[in-house]
Each structure stands twice: as structure tokens, then as C-alpha cells.
C-alpha positions in Angstrom: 2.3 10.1 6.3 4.3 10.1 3.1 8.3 10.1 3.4 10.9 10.9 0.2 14.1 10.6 0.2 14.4 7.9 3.3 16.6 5.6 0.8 18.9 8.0 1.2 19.7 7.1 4.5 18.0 3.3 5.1 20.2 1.1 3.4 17.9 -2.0 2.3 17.4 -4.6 4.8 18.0 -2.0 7.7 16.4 0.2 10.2 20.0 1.9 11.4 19.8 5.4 9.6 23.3 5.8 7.8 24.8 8.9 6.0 28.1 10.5 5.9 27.1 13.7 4.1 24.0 16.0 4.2 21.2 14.7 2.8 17.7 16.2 2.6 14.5 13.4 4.0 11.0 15.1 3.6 8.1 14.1 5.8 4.4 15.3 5.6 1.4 14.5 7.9 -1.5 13.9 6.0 -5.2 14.7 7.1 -6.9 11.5 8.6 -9.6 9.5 7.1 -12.3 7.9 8.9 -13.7 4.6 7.5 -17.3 6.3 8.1 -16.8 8.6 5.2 -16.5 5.6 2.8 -19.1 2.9 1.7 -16.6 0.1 1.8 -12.5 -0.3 2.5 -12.3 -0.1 -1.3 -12.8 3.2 -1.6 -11.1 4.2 1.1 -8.3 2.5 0.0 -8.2 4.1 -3.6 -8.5 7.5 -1.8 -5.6 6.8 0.4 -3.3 6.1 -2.6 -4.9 8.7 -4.9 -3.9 11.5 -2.2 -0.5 9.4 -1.2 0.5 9.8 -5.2 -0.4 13.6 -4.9 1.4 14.5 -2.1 4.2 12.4 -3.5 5.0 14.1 -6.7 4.8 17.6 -4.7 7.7 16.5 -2.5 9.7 14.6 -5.7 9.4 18.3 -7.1 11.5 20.0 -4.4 
């Protein structure tokens, strides 16, 4: 799951949610990954964050 724009709303050291004017928060589900289609928790890892990154940048451009 990759969020953007949540510091918008959690101020640090807080899980209240806090705004007084409109804000946009983006949220997208990403695709599961199963350890089985890795040869070790390395790789999997480095996936993870390679398609984290992606989707990232794709919601920092709206």
C-alpha cells in the first residue's frame, strides 16, 4: 500500500487525523507478493521498494 500526502493531515507524533481545509490523501493497493516467487527475503525486499518507488512518483505527479 503506498499513501502520499498523509503529512498533510498526521501531525508528527500522532495518529489523530487533523485538517481544517481540504486536502487531497492518495492511497493505492498494490499487487501482493509471495515469498515463493523469490530466492531469498533480499530480493523480495528490493522488489518491494523498487515497485513502492514507482508507484510513488506516479501519485507525487498528480
Amino acid at each position: 500500500m503506498i499513501v502520499e500526502g498523509a503529512y498533510k493531515f498526521l501531525p508528527r507524533k500522532s495518529w489523530c487525523f487533523k485538517t481544517s481545509k481540504r486536502e487531497k490523501m492518495y492511497l493505492k493497493m498494490l499487487p501482493p507478493l509471495f515469498p515463493k516467487d523469490f530466492s531469498n527475503e533480499i530480493e523480495m525486499m528490493k522488489c518491494a521498494q523498487e515497485i513502492m518507488q514507482k508507484e510513488k512518483e506516479k501519485l507525487c505527479a498528480l
